[in-house]
VEXZA-325591 format. One record per residue: residue number from 1; x, y, z of N, C-alpha, C in turn; chain; residue in three letters. Coordinates in nm, 4 decimals. Last residue first. Example, Ala and Ser with C-alpha at 12.3 -4.5 7.8 and 13.67 -1.06 7.14 Angstrom:
2/1.2850/-0.2250/0.7080/1.3670/-0.1060/0.7140/1.2900/0.0030/0.7870/A/Ser
1/1.3190/-0.5690/0.7800/1.2300/-0.4500/0.7800/1.3200/-0.3300/0.7800/A/Ala
END
This chain:
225/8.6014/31.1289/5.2147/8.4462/31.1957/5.2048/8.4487/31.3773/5.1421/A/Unk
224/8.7168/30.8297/5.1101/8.6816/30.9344/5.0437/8.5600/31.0382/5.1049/A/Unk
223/8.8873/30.5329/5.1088/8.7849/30.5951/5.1340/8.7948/30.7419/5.1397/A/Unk
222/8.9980/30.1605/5.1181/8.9964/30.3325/5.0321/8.8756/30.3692/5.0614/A/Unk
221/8.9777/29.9391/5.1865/8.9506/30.0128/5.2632/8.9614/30.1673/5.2080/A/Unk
220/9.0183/29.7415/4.9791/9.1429/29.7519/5.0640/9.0834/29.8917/5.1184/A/Unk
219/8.8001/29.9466/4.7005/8.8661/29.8417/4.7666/8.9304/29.8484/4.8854/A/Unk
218/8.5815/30.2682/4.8508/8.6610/30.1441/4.7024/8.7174/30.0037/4.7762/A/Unk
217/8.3931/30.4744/4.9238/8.4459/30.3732/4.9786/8.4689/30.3102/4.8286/A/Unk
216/8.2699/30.8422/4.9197/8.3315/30.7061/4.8124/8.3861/30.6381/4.8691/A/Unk
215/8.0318/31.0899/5.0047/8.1326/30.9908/5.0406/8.1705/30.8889/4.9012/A/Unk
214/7.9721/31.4277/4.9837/7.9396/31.3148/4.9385/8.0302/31.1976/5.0247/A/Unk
213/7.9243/31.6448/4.6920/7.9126/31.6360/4.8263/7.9018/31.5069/4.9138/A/Unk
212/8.0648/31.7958/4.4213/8.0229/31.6797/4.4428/8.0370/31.6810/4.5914/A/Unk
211/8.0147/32.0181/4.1266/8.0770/31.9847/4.2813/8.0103/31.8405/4.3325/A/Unk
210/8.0905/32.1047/3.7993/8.0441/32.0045/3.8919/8.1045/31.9599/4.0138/A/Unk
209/8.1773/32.4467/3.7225/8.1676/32.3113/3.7061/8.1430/32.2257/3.7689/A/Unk
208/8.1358/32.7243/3.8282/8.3206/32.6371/3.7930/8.2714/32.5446/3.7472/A/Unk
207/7.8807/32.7422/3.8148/7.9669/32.8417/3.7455/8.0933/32.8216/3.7197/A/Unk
206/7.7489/32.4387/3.8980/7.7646/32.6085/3.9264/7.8586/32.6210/3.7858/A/Unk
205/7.5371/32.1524/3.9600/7.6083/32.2527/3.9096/7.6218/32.3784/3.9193/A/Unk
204/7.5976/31.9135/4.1898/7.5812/32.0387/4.1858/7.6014/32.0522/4.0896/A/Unk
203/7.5093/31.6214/4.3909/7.5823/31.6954/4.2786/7.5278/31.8181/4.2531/A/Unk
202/7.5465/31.4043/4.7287/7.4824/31.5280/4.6038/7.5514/31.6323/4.5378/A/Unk
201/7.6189/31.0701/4.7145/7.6176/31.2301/4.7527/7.5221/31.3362/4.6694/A/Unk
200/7.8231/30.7635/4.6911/7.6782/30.8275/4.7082/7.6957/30.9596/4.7949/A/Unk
199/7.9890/30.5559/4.5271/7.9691/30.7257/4.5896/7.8610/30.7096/4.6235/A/Unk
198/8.2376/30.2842/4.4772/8.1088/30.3273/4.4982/8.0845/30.4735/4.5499/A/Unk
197/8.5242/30.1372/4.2992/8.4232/30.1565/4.4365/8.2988/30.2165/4.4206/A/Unk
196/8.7322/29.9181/4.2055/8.6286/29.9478/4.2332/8.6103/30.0289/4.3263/A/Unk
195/9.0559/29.8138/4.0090/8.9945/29.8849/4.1277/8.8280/29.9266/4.0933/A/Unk
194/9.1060/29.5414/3.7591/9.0449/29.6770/3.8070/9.0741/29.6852/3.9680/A/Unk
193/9.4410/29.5162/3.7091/9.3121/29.4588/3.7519/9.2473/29.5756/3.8136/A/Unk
192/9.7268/29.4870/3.5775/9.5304/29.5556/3.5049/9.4311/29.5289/3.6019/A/Unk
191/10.0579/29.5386/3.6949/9.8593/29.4177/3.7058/9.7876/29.5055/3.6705/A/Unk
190/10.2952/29.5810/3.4906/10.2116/29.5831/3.6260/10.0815/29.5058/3.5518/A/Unk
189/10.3546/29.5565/3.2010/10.4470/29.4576/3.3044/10.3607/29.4867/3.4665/A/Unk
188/10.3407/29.9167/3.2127/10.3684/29.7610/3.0970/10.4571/29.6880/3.2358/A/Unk
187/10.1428/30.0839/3.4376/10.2509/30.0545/3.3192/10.2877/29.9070/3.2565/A/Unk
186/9.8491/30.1586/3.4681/9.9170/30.0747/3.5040/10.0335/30.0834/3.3311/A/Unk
185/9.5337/30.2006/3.6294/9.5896/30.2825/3.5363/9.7391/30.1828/3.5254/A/Unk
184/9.1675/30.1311/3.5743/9.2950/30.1306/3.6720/9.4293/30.1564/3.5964/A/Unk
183/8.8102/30.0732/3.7012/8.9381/30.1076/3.6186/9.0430/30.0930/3.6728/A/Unk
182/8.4819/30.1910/3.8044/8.6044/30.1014/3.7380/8.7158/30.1076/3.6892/A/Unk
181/8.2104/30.3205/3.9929/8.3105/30.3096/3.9400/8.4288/30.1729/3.8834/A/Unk
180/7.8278/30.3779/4.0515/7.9173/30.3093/4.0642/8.0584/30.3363/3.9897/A/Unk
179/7.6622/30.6454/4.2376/7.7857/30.6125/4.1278/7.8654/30.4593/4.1522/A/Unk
178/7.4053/30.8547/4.2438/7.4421/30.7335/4.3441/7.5586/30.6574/4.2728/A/Unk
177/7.2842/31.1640/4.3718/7.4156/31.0659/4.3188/7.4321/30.9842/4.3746/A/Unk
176/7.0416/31.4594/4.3672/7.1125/31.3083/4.4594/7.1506/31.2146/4.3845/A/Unk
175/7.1601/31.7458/4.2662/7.0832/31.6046/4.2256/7.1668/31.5437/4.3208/A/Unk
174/7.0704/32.0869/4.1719/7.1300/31.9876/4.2563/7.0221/31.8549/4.2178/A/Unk
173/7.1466/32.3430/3.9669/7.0740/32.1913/4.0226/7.0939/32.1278/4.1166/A/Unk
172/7.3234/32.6144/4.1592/7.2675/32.5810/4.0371/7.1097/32.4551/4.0527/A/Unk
171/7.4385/32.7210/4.3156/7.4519/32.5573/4.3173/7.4474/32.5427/4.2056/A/Unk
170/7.3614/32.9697/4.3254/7.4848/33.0004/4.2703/7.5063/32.8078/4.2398/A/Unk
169/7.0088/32.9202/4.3435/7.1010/33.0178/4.3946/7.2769/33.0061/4.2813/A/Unk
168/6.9292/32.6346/4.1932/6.9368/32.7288/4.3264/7.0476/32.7669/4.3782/A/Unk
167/6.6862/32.5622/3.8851/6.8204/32.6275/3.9608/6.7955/32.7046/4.0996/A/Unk
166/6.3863/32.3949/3.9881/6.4725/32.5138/3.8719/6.5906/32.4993/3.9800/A/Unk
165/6.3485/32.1457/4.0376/6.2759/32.1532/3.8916/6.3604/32.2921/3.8554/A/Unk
164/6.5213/31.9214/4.2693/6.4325/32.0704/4.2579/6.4050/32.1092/4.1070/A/Unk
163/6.6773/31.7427/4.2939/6.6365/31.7332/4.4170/6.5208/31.9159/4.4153/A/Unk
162/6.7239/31.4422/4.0257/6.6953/31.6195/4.0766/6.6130/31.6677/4.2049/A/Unk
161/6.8717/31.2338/4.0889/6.7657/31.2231/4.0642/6.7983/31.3566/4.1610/A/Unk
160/7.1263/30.9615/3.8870/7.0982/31.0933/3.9515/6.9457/31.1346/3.9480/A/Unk
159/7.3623/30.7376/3.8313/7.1730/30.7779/3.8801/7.1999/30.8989/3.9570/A/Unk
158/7.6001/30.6392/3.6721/7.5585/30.6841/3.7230/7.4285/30.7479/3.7418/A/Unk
157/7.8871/30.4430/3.6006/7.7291/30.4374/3.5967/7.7046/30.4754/3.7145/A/Unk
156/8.2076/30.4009/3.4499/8.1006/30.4233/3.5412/7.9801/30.4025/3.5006/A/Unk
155/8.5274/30.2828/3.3845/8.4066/30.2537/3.2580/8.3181/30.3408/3.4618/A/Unk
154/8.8450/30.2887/3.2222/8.7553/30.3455/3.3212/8.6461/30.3841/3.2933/A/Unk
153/9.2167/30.2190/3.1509/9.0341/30.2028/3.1267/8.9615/30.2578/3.2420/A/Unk
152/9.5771/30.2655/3.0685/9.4432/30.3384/3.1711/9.2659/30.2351/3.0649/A/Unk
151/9.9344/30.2800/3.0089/9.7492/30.2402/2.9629/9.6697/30.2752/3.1064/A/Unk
150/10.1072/30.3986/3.1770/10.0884/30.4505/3.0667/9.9960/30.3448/2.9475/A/Unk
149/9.9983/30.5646/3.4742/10.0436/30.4634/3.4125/10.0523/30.4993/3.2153/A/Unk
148/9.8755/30.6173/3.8266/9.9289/30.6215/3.7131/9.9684/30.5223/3.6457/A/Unk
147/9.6727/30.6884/4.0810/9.6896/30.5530/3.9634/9.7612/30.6429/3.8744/A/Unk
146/9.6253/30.9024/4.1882/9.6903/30.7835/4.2580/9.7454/30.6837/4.1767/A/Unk
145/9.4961/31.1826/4.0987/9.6196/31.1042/4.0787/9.6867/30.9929/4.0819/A/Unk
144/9.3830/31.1846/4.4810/9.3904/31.2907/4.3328/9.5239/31.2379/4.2289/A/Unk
143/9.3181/30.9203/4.6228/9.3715/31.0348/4.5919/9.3777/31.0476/4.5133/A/Unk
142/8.9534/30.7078/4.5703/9.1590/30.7073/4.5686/9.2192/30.8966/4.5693/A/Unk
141/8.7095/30.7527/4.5297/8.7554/30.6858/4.6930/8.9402/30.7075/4.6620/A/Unk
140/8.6290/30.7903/4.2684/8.6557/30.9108/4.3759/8.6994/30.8403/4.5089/A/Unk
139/8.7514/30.7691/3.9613/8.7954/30.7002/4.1161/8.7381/30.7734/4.2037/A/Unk
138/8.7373/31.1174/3.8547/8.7350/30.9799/3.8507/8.8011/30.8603/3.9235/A/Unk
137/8.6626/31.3149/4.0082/8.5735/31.2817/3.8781/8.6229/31.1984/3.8311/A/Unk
136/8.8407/31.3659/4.2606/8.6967/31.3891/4.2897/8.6046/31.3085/4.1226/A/Unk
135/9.0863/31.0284/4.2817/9.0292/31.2104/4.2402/8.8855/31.2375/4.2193/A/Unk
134/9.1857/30.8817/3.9836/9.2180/30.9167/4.1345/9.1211/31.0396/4.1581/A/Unk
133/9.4403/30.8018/3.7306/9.3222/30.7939/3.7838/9.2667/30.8514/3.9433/A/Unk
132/9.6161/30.8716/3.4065/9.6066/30.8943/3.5480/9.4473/30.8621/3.6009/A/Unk
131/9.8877/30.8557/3.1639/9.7284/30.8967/3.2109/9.7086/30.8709/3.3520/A/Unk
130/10.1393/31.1367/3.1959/10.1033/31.0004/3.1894/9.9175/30.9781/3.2430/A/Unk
129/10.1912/31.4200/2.9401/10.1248/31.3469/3.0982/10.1067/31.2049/3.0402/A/Unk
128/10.3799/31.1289/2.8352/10.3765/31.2536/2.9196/10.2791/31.3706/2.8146/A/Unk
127/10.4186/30.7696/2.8179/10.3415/30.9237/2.7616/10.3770/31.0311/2.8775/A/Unk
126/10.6516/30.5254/2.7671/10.5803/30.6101/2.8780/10.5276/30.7433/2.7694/A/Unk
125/10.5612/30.2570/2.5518/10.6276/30.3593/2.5932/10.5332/30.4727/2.6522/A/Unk
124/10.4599/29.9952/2.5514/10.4522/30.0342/2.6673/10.5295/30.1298/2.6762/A/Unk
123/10.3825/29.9360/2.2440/10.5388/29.8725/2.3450/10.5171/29.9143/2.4482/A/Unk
122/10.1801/30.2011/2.2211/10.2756/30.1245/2.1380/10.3805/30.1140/2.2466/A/Unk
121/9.9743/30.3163/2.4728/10.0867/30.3682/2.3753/10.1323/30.2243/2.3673/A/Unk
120/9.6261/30.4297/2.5256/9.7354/30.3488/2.5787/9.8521/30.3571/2.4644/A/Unk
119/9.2944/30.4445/2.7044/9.4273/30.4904/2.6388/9.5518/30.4178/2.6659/A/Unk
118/8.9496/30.5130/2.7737/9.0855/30.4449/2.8349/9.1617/30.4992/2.7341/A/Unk
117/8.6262/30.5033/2.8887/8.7476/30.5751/2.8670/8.8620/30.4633/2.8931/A/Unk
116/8.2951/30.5463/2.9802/8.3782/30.4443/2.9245/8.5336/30.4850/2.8791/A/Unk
115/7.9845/30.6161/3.1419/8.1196/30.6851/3.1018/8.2007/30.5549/3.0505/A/Unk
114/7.6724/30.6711/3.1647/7.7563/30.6598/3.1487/7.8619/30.6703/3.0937/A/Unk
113/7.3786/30.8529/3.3325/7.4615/30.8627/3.3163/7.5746/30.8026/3.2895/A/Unk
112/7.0091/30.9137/3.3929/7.1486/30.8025/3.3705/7.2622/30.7994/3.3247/A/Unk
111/6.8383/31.0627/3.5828/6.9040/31.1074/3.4733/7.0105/31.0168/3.5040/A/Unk
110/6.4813/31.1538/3.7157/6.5872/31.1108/3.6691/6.7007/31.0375/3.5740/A/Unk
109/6.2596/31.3051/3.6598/6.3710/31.3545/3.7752/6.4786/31.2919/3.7923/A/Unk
108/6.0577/31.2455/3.4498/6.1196/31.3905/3.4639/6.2097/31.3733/3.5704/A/Unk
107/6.2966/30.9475/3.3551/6.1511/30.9821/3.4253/6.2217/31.1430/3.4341/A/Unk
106/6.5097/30.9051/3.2257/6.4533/30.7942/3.2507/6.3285/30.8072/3.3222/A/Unk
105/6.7210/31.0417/2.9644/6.6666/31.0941/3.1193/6.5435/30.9395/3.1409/A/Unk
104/7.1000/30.9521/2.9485/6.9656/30.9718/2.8998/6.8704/30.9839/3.0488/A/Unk
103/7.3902/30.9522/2.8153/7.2827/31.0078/2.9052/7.1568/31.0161/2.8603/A/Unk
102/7.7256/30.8519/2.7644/7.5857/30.8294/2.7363/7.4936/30.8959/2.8555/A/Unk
101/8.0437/30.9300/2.6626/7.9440/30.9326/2.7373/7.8330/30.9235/2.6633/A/Unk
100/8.3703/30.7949/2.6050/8.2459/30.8250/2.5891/8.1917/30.7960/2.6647/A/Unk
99/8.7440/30.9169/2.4832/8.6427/30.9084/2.5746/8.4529/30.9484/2.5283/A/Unk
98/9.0367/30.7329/2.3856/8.9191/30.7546/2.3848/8.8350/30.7713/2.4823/A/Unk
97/9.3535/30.7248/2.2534/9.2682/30.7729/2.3780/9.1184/30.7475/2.3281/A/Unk
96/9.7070/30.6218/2.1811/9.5573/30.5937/2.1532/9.4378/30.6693/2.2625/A/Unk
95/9.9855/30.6541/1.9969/9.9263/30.6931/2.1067/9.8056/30.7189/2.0952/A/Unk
94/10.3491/30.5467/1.8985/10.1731/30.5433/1.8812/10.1074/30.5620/1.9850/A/Unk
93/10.6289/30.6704/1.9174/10.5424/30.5514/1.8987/10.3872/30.5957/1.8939/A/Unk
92/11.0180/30.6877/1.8581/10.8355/30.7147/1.8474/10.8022/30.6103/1.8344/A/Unk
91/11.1772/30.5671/2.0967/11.1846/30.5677/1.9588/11.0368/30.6579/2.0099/A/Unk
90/11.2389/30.6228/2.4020/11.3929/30.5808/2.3356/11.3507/30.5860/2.1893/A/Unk
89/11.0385/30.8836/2.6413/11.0964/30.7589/2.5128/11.2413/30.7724/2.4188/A/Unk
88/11.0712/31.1371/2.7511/11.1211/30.9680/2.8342/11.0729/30.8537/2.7370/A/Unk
87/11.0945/31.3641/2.5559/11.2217/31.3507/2.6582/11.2074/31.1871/2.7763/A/Unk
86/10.9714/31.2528/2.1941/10.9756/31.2639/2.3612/11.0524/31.2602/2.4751/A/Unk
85/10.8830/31.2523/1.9127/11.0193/31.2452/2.0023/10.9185/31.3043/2.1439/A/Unk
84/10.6263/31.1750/1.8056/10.7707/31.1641/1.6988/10.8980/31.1758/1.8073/A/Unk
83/10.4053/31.0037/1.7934/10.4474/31.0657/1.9078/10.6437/31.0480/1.8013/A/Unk
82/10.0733/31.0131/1.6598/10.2000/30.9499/1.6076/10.3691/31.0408/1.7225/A/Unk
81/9.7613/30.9408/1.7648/9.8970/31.0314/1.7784/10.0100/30.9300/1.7383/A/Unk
80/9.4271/30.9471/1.8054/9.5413/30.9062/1.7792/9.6416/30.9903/1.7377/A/Unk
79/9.1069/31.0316/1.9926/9.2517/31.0481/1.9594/9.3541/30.9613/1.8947/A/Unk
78/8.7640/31.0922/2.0203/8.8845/30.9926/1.9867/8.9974/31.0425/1.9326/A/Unk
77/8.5314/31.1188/2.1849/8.6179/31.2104/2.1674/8.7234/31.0826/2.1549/A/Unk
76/8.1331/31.1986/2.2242/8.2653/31.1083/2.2387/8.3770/31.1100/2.1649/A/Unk
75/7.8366/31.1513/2.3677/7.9596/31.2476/2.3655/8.1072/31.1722/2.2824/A/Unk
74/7.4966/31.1910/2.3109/7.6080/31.1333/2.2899/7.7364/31.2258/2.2926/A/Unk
73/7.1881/31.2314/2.5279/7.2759/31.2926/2.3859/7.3768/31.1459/2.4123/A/Unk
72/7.0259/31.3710/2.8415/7.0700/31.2822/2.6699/7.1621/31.3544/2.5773/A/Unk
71/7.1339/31.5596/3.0003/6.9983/31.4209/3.0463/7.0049/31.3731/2.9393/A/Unk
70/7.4565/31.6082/3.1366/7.3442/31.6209/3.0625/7.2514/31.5264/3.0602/A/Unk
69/7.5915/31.7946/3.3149/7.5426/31.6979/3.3575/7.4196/31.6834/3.2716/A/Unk
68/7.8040/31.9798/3.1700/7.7870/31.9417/3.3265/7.7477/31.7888/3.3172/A/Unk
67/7.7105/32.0750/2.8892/7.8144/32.0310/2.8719/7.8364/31.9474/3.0503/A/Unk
66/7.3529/31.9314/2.7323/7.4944/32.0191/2.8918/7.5863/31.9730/2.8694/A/Unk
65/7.3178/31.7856/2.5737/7.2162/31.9268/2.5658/7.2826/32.0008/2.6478/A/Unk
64/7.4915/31.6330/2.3208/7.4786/31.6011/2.4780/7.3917/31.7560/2.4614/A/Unk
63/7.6555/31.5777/2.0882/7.5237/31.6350/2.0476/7.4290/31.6355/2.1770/A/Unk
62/7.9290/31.5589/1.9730/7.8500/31.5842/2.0745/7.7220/31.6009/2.0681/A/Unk
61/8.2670/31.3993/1.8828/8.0969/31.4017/1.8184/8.0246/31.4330/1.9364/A/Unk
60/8.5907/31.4400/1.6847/8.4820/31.4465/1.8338/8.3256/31.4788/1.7914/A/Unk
59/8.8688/31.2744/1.6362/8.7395/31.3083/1.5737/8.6773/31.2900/1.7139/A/Unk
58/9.2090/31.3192/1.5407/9.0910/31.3329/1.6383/8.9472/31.3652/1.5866/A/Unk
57/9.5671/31.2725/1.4844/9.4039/31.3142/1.4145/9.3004/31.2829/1.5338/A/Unk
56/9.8770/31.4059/1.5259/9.7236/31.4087/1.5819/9.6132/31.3762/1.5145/A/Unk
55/10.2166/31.4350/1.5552/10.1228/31.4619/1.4757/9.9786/31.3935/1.5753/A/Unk
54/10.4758/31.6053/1.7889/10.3664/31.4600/1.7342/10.2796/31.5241/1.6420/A/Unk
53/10.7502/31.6460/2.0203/10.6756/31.6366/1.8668/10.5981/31.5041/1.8500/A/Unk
52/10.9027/31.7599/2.3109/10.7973/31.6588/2.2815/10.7194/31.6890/2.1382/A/Unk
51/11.1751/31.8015/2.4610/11.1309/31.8307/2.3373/11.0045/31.7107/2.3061/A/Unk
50/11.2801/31.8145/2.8017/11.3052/31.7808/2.6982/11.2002/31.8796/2.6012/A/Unk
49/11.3416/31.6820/3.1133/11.3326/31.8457/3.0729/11.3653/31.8048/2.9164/A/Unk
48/11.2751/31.5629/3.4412/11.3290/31.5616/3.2835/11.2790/31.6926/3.2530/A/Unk
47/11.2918/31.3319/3.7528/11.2887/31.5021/3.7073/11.3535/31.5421/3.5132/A/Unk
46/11.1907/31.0214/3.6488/11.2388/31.1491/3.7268/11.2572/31.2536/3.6762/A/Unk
45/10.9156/30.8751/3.7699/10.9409/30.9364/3.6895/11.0370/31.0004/3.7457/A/Unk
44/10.8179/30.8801/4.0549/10.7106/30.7138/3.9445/10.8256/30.7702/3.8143/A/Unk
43/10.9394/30.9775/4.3579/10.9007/30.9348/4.1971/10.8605/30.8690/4.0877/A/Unk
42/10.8067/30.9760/4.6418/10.8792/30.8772/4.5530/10.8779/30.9198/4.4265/A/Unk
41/10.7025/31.2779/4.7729/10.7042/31.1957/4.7228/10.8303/31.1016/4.6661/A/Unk
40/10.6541/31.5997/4.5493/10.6195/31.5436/4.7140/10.6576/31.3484/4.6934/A/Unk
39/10.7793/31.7183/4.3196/10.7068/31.8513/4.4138/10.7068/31.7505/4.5510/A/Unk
38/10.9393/31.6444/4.0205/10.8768/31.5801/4.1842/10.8678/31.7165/4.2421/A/Unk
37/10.8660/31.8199/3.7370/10.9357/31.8414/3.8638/10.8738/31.7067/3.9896/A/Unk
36/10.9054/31.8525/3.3910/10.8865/31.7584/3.4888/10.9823/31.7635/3.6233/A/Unk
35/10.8538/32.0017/3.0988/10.9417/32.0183/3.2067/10.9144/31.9291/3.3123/A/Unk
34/10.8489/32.0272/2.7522/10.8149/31.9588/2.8653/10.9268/31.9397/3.0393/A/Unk
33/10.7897/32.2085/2.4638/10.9109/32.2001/2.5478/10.8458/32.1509/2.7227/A/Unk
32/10.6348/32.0991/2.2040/10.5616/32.1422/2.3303/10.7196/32.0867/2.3847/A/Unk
31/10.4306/32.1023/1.8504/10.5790/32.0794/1.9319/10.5407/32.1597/2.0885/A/Unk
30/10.1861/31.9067/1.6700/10.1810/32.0395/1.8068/10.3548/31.9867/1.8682/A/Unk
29/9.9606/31.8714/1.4868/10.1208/31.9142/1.4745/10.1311/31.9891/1.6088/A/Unk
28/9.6503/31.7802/1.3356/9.7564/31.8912/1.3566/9.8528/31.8455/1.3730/A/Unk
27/9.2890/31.7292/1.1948/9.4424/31.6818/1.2062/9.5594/31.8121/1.2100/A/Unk
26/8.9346/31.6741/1.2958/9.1019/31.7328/1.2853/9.2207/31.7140/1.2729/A/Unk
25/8.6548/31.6378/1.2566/8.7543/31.5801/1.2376/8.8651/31.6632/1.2182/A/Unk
24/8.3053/31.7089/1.4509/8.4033/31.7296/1.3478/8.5628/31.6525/1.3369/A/Unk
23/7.9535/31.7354/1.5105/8.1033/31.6673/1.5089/8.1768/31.7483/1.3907/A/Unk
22/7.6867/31.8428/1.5166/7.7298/31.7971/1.6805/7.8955/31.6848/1.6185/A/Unk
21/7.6406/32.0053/1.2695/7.6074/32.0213/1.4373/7.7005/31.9446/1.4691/A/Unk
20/7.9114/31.9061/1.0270/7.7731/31.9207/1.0308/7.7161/31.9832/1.2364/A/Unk
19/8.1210/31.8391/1.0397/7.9902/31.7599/0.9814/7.9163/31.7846/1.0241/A/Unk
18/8.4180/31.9966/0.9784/8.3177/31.9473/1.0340/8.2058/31.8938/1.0053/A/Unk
17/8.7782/32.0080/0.9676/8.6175/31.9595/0.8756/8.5502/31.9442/1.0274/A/Unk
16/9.0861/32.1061/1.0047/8.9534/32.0181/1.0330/8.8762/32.0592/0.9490/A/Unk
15/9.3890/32.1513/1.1248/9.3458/32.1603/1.0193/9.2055/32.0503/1.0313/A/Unk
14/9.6344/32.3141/1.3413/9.5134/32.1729/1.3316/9.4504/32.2277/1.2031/A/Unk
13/9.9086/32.3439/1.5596/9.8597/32.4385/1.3856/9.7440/32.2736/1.3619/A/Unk
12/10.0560/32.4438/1.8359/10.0084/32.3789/1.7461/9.9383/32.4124/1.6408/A/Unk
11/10.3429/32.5070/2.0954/10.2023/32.5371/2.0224/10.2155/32.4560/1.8981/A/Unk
10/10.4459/32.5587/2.4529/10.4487/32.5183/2.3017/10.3477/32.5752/2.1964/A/Unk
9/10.5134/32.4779/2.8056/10.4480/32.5397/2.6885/10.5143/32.4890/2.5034/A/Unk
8/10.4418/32.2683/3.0162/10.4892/32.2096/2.8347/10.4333/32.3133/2.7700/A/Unk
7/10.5388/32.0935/3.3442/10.5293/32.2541/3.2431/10.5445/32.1751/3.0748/A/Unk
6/10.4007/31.9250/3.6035/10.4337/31.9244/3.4270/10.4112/32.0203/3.3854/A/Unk
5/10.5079/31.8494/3.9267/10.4638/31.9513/3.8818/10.5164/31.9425/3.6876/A/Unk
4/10.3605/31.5695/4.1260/10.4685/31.6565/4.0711/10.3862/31.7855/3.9790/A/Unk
3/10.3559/31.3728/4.3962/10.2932/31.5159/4.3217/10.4258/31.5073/4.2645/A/Unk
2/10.2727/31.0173/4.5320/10.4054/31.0938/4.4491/10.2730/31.2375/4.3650/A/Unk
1/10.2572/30.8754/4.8317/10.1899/30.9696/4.7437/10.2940/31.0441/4.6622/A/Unk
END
């Protein structure tokens, strides 16, 4: 199990349009002084301390009714980056992300949920943060993190079916979850091959954001409660 710890204060200047409700288009500039500690562990990376410049355009479109756990709409959030210097690349390079969701409600009690995401950089130069998989909201059978790399995909599907018509107490909703998962995170020259697994539990919303109660079994015996 490799932790570490990424400091990058800094700041940025974005310039956008919007279209209207549910999107808009931005382009910025963000310089960010990047610090990188091992905290536990082998290192996937070692300890650096540099200067990270890039330019950005991004277009994001929502029109979802919850930002938690919504019963329709569309979500979906696209990045490109021109990565001008970085303390663990040798040139700039290009840097791709995208994430989307679909929801829709399928009877008053239940609510379909999918996800599709990935990212990835020109030649296989390393990104910082590197993308990552693992962890209660995505992978949930792998540790927090487990997958790193510098491409990533990660597609789900998820059924949920409301276990009460109003909010309770501080929970909020609760819904019984049944999740399938995909993906896998991996540097240039490792294996793409997905990892799988499966959840079943009950979801919450509150006041921090979506809890999850529950178990996840994946491949090679990964498991999660």
């Amino acid at each position: 199990l490799y932790t570490f710890r990424l400091k990058e204060p800094g700041f940025g200047v974005d310039l956008g349009i919007a279209g209207g409700r549910f999107s808009e288009l931005r382009f910025g500039y963000q310089l960010a002084r990047q610090t990188l500690d091992t905290t536990q562990g082998t290192p996937v990376l070692p300890d650096i301390q540099g200067n990270q410049s890039l330019l950005r355009l991004r277009f994001a479109f929502d029109n979802q009714d919850r930002a938690a756990i919504p019963t329709h709409g569309i979500r979906s959030l696209t990045e490109a980056q021109w990565v001008m210097a970085s303390p663990v690349a040798q040139k700039a390079y290009p840097y791709f992300s995208s994430d989307f969701s679909w929801a829709r409600l399928l009877a008053p009690r239940y609510i379909f949920i999918t996800t599709i995401n990935g990212g990835t950089t020109g030649s296989g130069q390393i990104p910082l943060p590197l993308f990552s998989l693992g962890g209660s909201l995505r992978l949930r059978a792998l540790d927090r993190n487990q997958l790193l790399g510098s491409s990533y995909y990660y597609g789900s599907m998820n059924l949920l079916r409301s276990l009460s018509d109003k909010p309770l107490s501080m929970f909020g909703k609760l819904y019984l979850a049944g999740s399938y998962e995909i993906g896998n995170a991996f540097f240039r020259h490792q294996s793409a091959n997905p990892f799988q697994d499966g959840s079943f539990g009950i979801v919450g919303e509150t006041f921090i954001g979506v809890i999850f109660f529950g178990g996840s079994v994946g491949e090679d015996g990964d498991a999660k409660i």
